[in-house]
C-alpha positions as CSV (number, residue, x, y, z in Angstrom):
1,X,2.6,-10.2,10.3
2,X,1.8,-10.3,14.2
3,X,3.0,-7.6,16.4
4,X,4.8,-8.7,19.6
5,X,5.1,-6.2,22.9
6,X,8.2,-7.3,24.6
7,X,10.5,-5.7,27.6
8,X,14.1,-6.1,27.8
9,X,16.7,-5.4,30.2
10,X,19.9,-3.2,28.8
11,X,23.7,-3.4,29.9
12,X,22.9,-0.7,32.5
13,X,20.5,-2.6,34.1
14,X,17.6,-0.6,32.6
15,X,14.2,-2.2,31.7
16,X,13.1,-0.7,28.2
17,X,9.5,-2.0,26.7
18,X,8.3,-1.7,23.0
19,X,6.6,-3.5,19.3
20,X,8.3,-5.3,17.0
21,X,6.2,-6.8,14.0
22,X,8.2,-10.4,13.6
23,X,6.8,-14.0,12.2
24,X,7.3,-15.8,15.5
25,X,8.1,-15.0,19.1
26,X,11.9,-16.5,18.6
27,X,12.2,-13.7,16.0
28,X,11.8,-11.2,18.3
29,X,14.0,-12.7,21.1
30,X,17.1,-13.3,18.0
31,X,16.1,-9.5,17.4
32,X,16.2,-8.4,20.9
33,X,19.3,-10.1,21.6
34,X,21.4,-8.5,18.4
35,X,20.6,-5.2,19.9
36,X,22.6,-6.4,23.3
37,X,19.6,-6.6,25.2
38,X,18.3,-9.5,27.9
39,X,14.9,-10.2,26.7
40,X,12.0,-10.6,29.8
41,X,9.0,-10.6,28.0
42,X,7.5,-11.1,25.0
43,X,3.9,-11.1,24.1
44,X,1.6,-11.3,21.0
45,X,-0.5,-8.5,21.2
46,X,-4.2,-8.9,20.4
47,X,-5.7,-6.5,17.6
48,X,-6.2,-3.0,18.9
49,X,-9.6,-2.4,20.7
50,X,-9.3,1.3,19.6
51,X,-8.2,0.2,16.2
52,X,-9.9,-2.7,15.2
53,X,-13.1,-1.0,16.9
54,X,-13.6,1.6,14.4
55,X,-16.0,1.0,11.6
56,X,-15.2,1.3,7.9
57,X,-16.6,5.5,8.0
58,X,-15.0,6.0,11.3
59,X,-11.6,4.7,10.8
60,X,-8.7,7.1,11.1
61,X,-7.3,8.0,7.3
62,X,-4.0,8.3,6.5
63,X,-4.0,12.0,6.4
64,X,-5.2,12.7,9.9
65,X,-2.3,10.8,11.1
66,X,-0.2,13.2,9.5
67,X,-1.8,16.2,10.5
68,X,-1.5,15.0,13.9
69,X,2.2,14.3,13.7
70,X,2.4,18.5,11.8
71,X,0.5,19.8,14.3
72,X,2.0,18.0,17.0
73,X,5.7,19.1,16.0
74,X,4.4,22.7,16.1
75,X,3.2,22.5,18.9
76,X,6.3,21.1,20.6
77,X,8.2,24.0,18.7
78,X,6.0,26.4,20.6
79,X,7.4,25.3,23.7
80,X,4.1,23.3,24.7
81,X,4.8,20.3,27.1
82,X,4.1,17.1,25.4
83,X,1.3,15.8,27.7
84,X,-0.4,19.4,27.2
85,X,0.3,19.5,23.2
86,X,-1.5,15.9,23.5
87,X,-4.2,17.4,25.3
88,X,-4.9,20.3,23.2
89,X,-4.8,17.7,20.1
90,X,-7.2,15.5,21.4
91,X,-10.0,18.2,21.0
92,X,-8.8,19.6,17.6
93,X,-11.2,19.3,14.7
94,X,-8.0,19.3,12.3
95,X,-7.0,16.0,14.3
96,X,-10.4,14.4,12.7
97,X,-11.3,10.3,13.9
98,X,-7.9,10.1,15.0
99,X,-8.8,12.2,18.8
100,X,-9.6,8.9,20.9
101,X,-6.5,7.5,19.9
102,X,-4.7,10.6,21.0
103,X,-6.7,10.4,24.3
104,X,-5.2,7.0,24.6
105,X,-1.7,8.3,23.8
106,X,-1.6,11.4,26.8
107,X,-2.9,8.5,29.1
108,X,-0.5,6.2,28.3
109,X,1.8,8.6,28.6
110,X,1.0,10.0,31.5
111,X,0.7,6.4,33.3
112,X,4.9,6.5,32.6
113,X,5.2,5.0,28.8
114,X,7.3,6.9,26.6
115,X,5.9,8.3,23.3
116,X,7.2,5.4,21.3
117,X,5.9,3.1,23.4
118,X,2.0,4.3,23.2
119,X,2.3,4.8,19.5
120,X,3.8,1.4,19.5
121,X,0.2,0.1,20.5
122,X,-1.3,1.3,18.0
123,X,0.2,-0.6,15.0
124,X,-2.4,0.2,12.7
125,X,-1.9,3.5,12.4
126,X,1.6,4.0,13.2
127,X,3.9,1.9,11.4
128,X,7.4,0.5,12.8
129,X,9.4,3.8,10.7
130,X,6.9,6.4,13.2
131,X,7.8,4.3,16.2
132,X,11.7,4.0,15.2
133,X,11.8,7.7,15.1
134,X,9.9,8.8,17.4
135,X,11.9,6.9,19.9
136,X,15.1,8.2,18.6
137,X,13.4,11.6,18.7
138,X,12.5,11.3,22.3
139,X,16.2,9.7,23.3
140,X,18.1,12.6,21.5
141,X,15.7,15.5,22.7
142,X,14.9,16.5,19.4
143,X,11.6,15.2,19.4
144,X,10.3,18.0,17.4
145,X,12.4,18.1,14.7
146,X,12.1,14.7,13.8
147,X,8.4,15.1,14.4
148,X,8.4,17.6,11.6
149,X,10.9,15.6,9.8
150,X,8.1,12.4,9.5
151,X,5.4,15.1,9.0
152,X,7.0,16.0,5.6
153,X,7.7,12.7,4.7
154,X,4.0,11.6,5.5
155,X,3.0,14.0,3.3
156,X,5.1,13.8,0.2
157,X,4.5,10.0,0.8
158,X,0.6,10.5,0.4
159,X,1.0,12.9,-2.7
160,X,3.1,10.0,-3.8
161,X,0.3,8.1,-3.5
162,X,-2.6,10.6,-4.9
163,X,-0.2,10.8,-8.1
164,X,-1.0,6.8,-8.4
165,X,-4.4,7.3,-7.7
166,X,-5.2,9.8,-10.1
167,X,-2.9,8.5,-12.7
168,X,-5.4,5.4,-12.9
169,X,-8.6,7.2,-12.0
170,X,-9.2,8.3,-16.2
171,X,-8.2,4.3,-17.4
172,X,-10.5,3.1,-14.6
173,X,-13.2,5.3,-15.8
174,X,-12.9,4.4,-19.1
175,X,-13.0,0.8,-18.6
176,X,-15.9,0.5,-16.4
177,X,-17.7,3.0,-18.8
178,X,-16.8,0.4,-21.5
179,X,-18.1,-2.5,-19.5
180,X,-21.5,-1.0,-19.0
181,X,-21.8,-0.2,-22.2
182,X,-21.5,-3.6,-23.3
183,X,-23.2,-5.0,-20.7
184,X,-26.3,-2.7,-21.4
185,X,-26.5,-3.7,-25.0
186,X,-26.1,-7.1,-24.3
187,X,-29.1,-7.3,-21.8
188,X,-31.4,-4.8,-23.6
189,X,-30.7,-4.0,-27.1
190,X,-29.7,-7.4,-28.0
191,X,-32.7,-9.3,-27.4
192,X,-34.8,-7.2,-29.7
193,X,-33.3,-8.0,-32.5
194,X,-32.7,-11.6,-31.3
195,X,-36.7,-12.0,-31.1
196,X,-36.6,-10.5,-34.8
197,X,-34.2,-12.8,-36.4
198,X,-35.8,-16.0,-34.5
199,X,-39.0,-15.1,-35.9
200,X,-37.9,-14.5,-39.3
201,X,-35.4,-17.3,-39.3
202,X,-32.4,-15.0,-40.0
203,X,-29.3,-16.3,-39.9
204,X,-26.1,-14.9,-37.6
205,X,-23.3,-15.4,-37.9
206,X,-21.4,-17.4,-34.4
207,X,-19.5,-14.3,-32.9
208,X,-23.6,-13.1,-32.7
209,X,-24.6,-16.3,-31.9
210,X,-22.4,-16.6,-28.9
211,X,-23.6,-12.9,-27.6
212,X,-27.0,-13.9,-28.3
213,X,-26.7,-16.9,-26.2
214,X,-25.1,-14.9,-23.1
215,X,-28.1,-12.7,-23.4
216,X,-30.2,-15.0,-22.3
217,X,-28.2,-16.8,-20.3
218,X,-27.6,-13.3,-18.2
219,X,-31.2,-12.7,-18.5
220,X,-32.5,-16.2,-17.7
221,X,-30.2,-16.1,-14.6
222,X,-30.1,-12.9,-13.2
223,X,-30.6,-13.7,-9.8
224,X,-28.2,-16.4,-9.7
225,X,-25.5,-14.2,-11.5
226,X,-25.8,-11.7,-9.1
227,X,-26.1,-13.6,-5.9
228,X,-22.5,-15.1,-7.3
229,X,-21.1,-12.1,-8.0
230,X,-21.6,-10.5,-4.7
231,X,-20.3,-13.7,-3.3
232,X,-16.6,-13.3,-5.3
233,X,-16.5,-9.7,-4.7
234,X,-16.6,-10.7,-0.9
235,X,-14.5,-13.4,-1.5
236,X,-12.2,-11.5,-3.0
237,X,-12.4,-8.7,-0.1
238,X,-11.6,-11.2,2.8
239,X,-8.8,-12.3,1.2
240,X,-7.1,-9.2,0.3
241,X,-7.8,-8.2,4.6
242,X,-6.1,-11.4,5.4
243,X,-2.7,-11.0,6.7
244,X,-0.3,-10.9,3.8
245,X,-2.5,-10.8,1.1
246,X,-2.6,-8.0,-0.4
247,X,1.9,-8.8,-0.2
248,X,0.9,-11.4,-2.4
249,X,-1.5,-9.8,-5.0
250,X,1.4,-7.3,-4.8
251,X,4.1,-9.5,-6.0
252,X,2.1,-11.4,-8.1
253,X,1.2,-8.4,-10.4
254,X,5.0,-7.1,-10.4
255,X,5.7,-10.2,-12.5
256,X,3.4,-9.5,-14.8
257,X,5.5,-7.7,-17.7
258,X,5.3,-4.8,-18.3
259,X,4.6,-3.9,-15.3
260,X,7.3,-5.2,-13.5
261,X,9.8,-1.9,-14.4
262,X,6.7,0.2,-12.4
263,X,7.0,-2.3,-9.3
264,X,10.5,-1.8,-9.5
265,X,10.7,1.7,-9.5
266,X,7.8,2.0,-7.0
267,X,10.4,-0.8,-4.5
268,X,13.5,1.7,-5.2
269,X,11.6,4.6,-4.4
270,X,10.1,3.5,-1.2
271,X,13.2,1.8,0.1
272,X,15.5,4.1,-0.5
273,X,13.2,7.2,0.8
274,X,12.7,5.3,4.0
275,X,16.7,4.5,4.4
276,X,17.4,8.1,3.8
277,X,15.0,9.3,6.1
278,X,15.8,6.9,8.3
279,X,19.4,7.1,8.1
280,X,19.5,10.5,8.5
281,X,17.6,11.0,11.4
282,X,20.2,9.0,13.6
283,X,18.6,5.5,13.4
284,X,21.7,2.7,12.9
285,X,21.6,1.0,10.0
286,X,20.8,-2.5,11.4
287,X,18.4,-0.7,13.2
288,X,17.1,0.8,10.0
289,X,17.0,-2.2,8.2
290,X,15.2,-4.3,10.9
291,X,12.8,-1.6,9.9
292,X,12.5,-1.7,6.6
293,X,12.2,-5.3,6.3
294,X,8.7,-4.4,7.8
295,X,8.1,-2.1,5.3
296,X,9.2,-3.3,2.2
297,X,6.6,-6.6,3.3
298,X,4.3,-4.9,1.1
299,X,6.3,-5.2,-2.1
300,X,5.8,-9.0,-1.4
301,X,9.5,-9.8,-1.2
302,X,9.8,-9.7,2.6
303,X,11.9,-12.7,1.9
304,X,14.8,-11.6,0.0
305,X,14.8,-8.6,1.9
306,X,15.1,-10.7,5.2
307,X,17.9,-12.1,3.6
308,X,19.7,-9.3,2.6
309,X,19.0,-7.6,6.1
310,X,20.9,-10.8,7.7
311,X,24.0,-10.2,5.6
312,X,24.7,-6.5,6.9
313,X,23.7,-8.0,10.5
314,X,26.6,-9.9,9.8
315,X,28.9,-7.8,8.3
316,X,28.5,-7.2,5.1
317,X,27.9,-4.3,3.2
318,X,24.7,-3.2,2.4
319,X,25.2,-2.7,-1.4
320,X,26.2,-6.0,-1.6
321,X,23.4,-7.4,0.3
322,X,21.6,-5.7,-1.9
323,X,23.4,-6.5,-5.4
324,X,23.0,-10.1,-4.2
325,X,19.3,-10.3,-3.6
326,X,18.7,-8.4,-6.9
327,X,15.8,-6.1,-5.4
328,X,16.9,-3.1,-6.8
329,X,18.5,-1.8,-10.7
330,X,21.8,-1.9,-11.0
331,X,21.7,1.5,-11.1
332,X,20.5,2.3,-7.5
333,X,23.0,-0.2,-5.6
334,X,26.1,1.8,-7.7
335,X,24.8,4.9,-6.1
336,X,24.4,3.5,-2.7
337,X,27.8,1.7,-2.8
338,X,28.7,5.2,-3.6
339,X,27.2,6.4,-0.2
340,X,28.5,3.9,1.8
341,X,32.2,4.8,0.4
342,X,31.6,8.2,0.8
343,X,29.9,8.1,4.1
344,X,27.1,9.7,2.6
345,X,24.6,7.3,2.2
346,X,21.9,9.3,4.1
347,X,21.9,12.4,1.1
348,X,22.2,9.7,-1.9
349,X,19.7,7.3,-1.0
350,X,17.3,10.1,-0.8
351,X,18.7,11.3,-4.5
352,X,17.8,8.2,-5.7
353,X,14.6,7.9,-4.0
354,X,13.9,11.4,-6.3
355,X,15.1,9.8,-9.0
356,X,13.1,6.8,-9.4
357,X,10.0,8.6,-8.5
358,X,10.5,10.4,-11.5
359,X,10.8,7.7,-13.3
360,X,7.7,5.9,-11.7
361,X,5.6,9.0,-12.4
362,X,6.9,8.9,-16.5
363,X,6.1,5.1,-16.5
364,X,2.7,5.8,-15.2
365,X,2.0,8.9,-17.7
366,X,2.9,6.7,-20.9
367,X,0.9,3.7,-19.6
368,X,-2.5,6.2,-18.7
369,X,-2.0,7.4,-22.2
370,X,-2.0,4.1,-23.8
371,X,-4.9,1.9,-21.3
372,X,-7.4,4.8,-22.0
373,X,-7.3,5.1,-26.2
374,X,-7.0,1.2,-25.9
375,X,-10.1,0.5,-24.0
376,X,-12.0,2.9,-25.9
377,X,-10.7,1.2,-29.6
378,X,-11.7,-2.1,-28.0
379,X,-15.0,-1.3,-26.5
380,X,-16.1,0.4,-30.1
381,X,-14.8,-2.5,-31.8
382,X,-16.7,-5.0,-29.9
383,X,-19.5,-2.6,-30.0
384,X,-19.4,-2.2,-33.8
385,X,-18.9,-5.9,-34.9
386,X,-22.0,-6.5,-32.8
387,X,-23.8,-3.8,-34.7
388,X,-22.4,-5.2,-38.1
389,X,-23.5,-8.2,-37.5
390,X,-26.9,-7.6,-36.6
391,X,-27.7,-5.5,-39.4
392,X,-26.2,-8.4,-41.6
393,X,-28.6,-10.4,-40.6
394,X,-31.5,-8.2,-40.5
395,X,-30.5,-8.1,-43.9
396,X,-30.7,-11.8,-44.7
397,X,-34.2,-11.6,-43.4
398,X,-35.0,-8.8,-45.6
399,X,-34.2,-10.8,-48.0
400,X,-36.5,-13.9,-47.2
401,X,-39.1,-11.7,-46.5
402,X,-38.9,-10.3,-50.3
């Protein structure tokens, strides 16, 4: 989704500048104009030089972003001016790849942007949530707290995200241990006893046959197969880099079953994490969920969340909204119709959040322990009716040979 910089004029009279990520310039201008402001200017912004300059071992991860925002909010803490906490950051170690871009930030902040605003240029690394907050940090004077605030978050976010990681790392093993296997005896061991069996006439049965065959098919061809892979596997990598792909492969897979209840916890947890947070750090909730539609875009849905966004822009309530579009359990929306009643939304929606990540975390336990024992069963059964079958017919040409 393109990023558009835009400046606005308020009720007082007061020009105010920042990023929205929208489909089309009128977006931004309807968007604009809910928030009572006179749009002036809007502009697609071009992809980051600073950003989109950095190579794929030089690119800023993740983690340095939040060890910026930490050390940042300690800073700030400490009583260090902003300008001068930027400064100090921009020749930490700690801070890693990510010191040009703070360079860039204490310019553009001293040239007169806010914090919010030279953050909001770089879209890559800080997504509309850092932006919302930081600019509701900067406009309540509590910068640092809500610095620390999105630290933490960051943080339990990426462990979040290491769970999934490792969680897969043992089934991924296993399977691309498995493949090489296979693939080994197919090229190598194969072929021996294919030359013995053509020599002696032996007969095979067709699952050996057809394995035979891709032998030297694979071997015959190994250039060719090669050249082809390499071609899909960057195939395959320009698409997923294309804007909204990887939305896509997202929302394809959730359909798949099984794995659909995983999606689903994964889309509770993340949306309702991000409302609390967001919630609870004084953002408004149309505000928030302008916000969110952004982020939930990667659960390939940005849709039905649009939709559901437009109904609480409108009036309605925002358990309803969400009860209508269907993108959470049942479960979730009676506890955030809870919060809304109770004028607690903030507190439950981050219970939830806990809740479902439990859940996710479960979900992904029982499916690592099945994938792994699976892939080995299957691998050894491949393996061993290969086997079978080759002796059997070694056999038969015992046989003629006697």
């Amino acid at each position: 989704m393109p990023n558009f910089r835009y400046r606005a004029l308020t009720q007082k009279g007061e020009i105010v500048h920042g990023t929205l990520a929208a489909p089309t310039a009128a977006e931004v201008a309807r968007r604009i104009e809910y928030l009572q402001l006179l749009p002036i200017e809007t502009v697609q912004e071009k992809p980051d030089a600073g950003v989109s300059g950095f190579g794929i071992f030089n690119r800023p991860s993740p983690a340095e972003v939040t060890t910026f925002t930490r050390d940042l909010a300690l800073l700030l803490k400490a009583g260090a001016r902003l300008d001068d906490a930027l400064e100090l950051l921009a020749g930490d170690a700690d801070v890693g790849r990510l010191r040009p871009v703070v360079g860039k930030l204490r310019a553009a902040l001293l040239s007169g942007e806010s914090l919010a605003a030279a953050v909001g240029n770089h879209p890559a690394l800080f997504p509309p949530m850092y932006v919302a907050l930081v600019r509701v940090g900067e406009v309540s004077g509590t910068l640092d707290r809500v610095l620390e605030l999105l630290g933490a978050e960051r943080a339990r976010s990426e462990a979040m995200r290491r769970k999934l990681t490792d969680a897969m790392q043992y089934p991924a093993f296993v399977l691309v241990a498995a493949f090489v296997v296979m693939l080994f005896f197919i090229l190598f061991v194969l072929p021996q006893f294919s030359s013995v069996l053509q020599d002696f006439g032996g007969k095979s049965d067709s699952a050996l046959s057809v394995f035979i065959h891709l032998s030297e098919f694979l071997r015959g061809n190994a250039t060719e197969v090669l050249t082809v892979s390499a071609l899909f596997v960057a195939a395959v990598w320009w698409l997923l880099r294309r804007p909204g792909a990887g939305a896509a492969v997202v929302g394809a897979v959730s359909r798949i079953p099984g794995i659909a209840s995983i999606f689903q916890f994964y889309r509770t947890t993340l949306f309702c994490r991000n409302l609390g947070v967001l919630l609870g750090s004084g953002v408004d909730l149309s505000a928030t969920l302008r916000i969110l539609v952004d982020i939930m875009a990667v659960t390939g849905s940005v849709v039905t969340w649009s939709a559901a966004a437009d109904r609480v822009r409108h009036g309605g309530k925002l358990s309803d909204a969400l009860s209508a579009s269907n993108n959470l359990p049942p479960m979730a929306v009676r506890m955030l119709r809870l919060g809304e009643e109770t004028g607690q939304l903030p507190s439950l929606a981050g219970r939830v959040a806990e809740f479902y990540e439990a859940k996710l975390q479960r979900s992904l336990d029982r499916i690592v322990g099945i994938i792994g024992p699976l892939a080995i069963v299957t691998i050894s059964t491949v393996v061993g009716g290969l086997i079978v079958s080759v002796m059997t017919a070694l056999l038969s040409v015992t046989q003629l040979v006697g």
